[in-house]
C-alpha positions as CSV (number, residue, x, y, z in Angstrom):
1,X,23.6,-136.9,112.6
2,X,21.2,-136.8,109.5
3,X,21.0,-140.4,109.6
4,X,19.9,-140.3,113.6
5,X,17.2,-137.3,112.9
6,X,15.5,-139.6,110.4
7,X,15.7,-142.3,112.2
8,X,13.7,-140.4,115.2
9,X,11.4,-139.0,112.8
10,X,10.2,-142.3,111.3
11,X,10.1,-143.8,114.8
12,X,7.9,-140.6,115.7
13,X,6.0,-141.9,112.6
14,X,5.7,-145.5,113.5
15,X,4.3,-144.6,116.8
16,X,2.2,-142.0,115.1
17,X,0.4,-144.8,113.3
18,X,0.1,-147.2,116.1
19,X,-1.5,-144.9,118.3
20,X,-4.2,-143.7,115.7
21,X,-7.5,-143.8,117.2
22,X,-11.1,-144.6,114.7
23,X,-12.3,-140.9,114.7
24,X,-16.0,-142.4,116.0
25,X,-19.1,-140.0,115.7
26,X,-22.7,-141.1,117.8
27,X,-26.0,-139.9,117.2
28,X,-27.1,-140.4,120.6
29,X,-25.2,-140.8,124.1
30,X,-26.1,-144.0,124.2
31,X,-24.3,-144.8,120.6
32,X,-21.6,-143.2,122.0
33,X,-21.5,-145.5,125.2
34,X,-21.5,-148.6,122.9
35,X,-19.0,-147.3,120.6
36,X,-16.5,-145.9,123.9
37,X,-17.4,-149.6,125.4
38,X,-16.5,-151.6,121.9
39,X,-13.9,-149.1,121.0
40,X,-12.0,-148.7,124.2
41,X,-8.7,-146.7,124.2
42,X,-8.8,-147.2,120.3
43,X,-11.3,-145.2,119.5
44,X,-12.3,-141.2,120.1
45,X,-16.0,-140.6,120.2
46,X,-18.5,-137.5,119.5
47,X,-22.3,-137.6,120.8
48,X,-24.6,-135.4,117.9
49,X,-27.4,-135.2,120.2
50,X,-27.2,-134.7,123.7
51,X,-29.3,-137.1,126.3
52,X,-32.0,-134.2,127.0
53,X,-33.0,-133.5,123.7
54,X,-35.6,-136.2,121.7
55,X,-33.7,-137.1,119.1
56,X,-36.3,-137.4,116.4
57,X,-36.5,-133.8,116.1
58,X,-33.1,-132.2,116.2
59,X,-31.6,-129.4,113.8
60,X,-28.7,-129.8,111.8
61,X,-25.7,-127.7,112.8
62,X,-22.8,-126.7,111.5
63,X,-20.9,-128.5,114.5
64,X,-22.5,-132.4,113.3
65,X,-21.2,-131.3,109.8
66,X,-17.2,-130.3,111.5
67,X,-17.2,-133.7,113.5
68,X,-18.8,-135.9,110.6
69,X,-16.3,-134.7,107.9
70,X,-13.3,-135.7,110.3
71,X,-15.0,-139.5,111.0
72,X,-14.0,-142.3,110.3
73,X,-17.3,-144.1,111.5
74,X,-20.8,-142.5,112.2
75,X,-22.7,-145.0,115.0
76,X,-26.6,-144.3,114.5
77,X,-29.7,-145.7,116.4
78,X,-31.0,-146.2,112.7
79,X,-34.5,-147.4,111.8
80,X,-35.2,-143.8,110.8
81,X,-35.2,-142.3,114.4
82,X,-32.4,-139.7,112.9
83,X,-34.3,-139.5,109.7
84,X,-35.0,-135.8,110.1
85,X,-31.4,-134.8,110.2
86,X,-28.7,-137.1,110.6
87,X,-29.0,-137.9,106.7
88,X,-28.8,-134.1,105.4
89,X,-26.1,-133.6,108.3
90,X,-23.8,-136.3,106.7
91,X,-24.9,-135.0,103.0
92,X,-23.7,-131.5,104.1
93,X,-19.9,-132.9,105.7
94,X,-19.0,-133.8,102.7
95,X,-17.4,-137.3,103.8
96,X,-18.2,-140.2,101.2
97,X,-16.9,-142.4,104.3
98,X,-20.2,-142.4,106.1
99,X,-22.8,-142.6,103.2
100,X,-25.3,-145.7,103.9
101,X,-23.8,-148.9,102.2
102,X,-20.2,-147.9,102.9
103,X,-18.1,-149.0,105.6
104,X,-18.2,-146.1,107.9
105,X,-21.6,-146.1,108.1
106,X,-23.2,-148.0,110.9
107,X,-27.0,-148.5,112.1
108,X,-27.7,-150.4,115.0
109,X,-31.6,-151.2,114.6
110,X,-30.0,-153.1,111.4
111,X,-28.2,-155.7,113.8
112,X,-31.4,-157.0,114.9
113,X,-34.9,-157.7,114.8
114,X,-37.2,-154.9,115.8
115,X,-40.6,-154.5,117.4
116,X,-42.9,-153.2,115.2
117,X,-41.6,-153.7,112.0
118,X,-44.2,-153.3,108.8
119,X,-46.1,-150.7,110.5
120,X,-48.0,-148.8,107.7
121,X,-46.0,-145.5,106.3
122,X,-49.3,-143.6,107.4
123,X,-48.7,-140.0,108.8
124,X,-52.5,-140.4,110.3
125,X,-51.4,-143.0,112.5
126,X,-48.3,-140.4,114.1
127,X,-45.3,-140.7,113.9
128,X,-44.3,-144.2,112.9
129,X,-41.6,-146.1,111.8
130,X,-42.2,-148.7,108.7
131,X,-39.0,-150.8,109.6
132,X,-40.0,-150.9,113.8
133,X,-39.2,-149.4,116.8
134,X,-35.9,-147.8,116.8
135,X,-35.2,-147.6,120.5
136,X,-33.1,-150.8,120.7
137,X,-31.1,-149.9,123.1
138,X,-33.2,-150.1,125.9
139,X,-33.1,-153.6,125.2
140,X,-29.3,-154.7,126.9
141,X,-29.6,-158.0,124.9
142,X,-30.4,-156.3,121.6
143,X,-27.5,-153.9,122.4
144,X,-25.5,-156.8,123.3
145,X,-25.8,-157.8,119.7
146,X,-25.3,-154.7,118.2
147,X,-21.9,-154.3,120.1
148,X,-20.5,-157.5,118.6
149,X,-22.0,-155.9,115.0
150,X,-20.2,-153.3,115.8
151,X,-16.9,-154.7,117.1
152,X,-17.0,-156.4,113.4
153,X,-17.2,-153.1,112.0
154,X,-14.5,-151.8,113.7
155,X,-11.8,-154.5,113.0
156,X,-12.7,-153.9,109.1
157,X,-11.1,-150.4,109.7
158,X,-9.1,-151.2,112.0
159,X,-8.2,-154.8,111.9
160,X,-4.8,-154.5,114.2
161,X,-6.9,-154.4,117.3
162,X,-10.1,-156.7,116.6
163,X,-8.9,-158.6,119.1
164,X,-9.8,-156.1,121.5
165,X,-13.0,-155.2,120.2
166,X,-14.1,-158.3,120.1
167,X,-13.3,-158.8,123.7
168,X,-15.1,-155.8,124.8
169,X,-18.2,-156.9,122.9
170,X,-18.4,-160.1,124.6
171,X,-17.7,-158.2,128.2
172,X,-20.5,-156.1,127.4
173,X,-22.9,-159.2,126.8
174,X,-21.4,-160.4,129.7
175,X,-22.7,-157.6,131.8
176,X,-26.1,-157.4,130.0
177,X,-27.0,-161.3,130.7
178,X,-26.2,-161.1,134.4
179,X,-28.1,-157.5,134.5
180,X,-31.4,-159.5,132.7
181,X,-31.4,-162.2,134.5
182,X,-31.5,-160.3,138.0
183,X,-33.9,-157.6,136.5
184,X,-36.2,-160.3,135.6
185,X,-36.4,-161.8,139.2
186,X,-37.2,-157.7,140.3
187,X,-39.7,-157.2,137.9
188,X,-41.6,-160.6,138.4
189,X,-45.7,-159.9,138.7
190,X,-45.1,-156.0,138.0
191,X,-48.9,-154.9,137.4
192,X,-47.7,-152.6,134.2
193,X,-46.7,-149.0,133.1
194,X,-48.1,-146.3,131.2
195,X,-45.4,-144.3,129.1
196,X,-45.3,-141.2,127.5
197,X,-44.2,-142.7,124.2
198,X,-42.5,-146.2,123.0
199,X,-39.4,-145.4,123.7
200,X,-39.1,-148.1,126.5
201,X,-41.6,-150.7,124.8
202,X,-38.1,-153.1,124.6
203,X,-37.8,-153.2,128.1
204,X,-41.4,-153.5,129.1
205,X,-41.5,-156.5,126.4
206,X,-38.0,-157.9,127.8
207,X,-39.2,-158.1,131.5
208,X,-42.2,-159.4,130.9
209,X,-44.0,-156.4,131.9
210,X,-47.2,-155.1,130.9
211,X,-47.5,-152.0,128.9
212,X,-51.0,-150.3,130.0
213,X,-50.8,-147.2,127.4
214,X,-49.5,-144.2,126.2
215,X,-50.1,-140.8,126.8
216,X,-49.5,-139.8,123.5
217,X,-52.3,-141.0,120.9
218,X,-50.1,-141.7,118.5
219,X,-46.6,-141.7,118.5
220,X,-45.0,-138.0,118.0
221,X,-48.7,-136.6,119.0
222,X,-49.3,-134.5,122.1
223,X,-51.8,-136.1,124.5
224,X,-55.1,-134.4,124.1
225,X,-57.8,-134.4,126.4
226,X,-60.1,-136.9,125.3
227,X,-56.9,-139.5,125.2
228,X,-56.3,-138.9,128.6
229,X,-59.5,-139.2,130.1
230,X,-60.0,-142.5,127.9
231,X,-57.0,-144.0,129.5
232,X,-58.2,-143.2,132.8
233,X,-61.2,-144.7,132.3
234,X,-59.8,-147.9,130.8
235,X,-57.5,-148.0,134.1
236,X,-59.7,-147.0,137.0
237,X,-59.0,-149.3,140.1
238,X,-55.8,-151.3,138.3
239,X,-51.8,-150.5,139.8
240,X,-49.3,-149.0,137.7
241,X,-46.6,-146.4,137.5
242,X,-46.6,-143.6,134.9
243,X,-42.7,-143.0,133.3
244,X,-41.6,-140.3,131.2
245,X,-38.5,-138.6,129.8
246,X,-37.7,-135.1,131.4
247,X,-38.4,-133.4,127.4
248,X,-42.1,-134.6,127.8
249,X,-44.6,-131.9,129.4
250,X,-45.3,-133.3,132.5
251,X,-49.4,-131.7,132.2
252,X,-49.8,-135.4,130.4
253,X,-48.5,-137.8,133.4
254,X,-49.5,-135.3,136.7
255,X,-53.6,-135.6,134.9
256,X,-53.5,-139.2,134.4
257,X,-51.2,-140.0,137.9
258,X,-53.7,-137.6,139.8
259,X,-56.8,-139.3,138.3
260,X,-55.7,-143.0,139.2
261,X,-53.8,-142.3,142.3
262,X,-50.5,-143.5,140.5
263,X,-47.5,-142.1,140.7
264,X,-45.2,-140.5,138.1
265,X,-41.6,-141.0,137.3
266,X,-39.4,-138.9,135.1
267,X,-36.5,-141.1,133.5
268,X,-33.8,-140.2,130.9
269,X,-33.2,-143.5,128.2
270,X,-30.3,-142.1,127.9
271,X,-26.8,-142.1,129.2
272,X,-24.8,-138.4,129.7
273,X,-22.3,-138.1,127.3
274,X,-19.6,-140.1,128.7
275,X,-21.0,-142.2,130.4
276,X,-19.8,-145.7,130.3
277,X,-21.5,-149.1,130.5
278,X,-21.6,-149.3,134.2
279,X,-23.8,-146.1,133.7
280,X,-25.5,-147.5,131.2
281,X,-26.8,-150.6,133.4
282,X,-27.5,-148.3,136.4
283,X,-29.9,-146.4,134.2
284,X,-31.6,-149.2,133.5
285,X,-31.5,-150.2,137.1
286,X,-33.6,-147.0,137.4
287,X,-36.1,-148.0,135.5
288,X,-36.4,-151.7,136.8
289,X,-36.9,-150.2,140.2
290,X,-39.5,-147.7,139.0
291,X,-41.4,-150.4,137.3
292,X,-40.9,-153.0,139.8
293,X,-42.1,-150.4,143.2
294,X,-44.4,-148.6,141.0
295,X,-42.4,-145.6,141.6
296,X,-42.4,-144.9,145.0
């Protein structure tokens, strides 16, 4: 009888260990989507910052430090668009794990090259980033590459299934090359878009579209007056469409879309949390078709 209740309770044990999940943490929805997509049934995954909140400018909470100390991986957009908390957040949890340089630490604007990069450290010019745009991931090619990155990561901690993160990453470029190629064809002779900030300067670049302006006058800046009323008058009598996130005062986009005759869009960059890769393209549909029909 002994010998039978230990022999359950190492099998319980066994199975235990087999069905372990990577305890995944995301800054943004988005990170979360690459890491669910990567990570499939072998990984759990919490999103810090939720999809209608600019993450440049969270506060830390005690809730990020809870789900950091527990992870075994923190996922980050990187390139210092977290730089305001994400750092103290994982100082404060207490969890060696996830310090920069170790394994469980993971930036995605590392994986690849990045728009912008070398920009002056100059608080005059707004709010810049030295080492480039950090908003990868509304470049599906860039992501692509950051989801093989990041399969790589995850078979280091867990190495029995690298197979199938592997396998996911390639699905996911898969999907993205297809989604490109078909976006292109949509977007072809787009007259250009004015955005709110830089956020979707990957895309713009990737389709070939042009980027008009921005309403802020530098990045992280409120528009002011006298920027708006120079980008009318830079645009007067040229098409375009004017997209924003739903965070961003819409006073901005409705003086500018009123002046020019243009219409305005309001687009999240961002997946919910939860949301998959098909919800990830689809969102990125939306912004093809604003760009491409100018909004209407």
């Amino acid at each position: 009888m002994l010998n039978r209740i230990l022999l359950a309770t190492l099998l319980m044990m066994v199975s235990g260990l087999a069905s372990a999940q990577l305890n995944v943490v995301a800054s943004t929805s988005n990170m979360g989507m690459l890491a669910e997509t990567v990570g499939g049934e072998h990984v759990s995954v919490r999103v810090l910052a939720p999809p209608d909140r600019d993450a440049h400018y969270l506060e830390v909470r005690p809730n990020m430090m809870v789900a950091l100390r527990r992870a075994d991986l923190v996922v980050s957009v990187g390139a210092e668009l977290e730089v305001g908390w994400l750092p103290l957040a994982i100082e404060r949890s207490n969890n060696p794990r996830l310090n920069p340089g170790r394994s469980g630490y993971f930036e995605a604007g590392a994986q690849v090259d990045r728009l912008d990069e070398g920009a002056p450290a100059d608080r005059s010019l707004g709010d810049v980033h030295p080492t480039g745009n950090p908003h990868v991931y509304m470049d599906p090619l860039r992501m692509a590459d950051v989801a093989e990155a990041l399969a790589e990561r995850m078979a280091e901690l867990d190495g029995d299934n690298a197979d199938s993160f592997r396998r996911n990453a390639a699905a996911f470029r898969d999907q993205a090359e297809s989604a490109v190629e078909r976006w292109r064809e949509e977007a072809d002779g787009a007259p250009g878009v004015v955005l709110f900030h830089e956020d979707a300067k990957y895309l713009l670049e990737l389709l070939g579209v042009p980027e008009l302006g921005y309403l802020e006058p530098v990045p992280g800046v409120p528009p002011t007056a006298s920027h708006l009323q120079s980008l009318v008058r830079g645009l007067d009598g040229r098409e375009g469409v004017i997209i924003y996130s739903g965070y961003h005062s819409s006073r901005g986009p409705d003086f500018v879309a009123g002046e020019l005759g243009w219409n305005t869009v309001v687009l999240p960059t961002n997946v919910e949390v939860g949301g998959s890769a098909e919800d990830y393209f689809a969102l990125l549909d939306r912004w093809v078709s604003a760009i491409s029909r100018l909004g209407s």
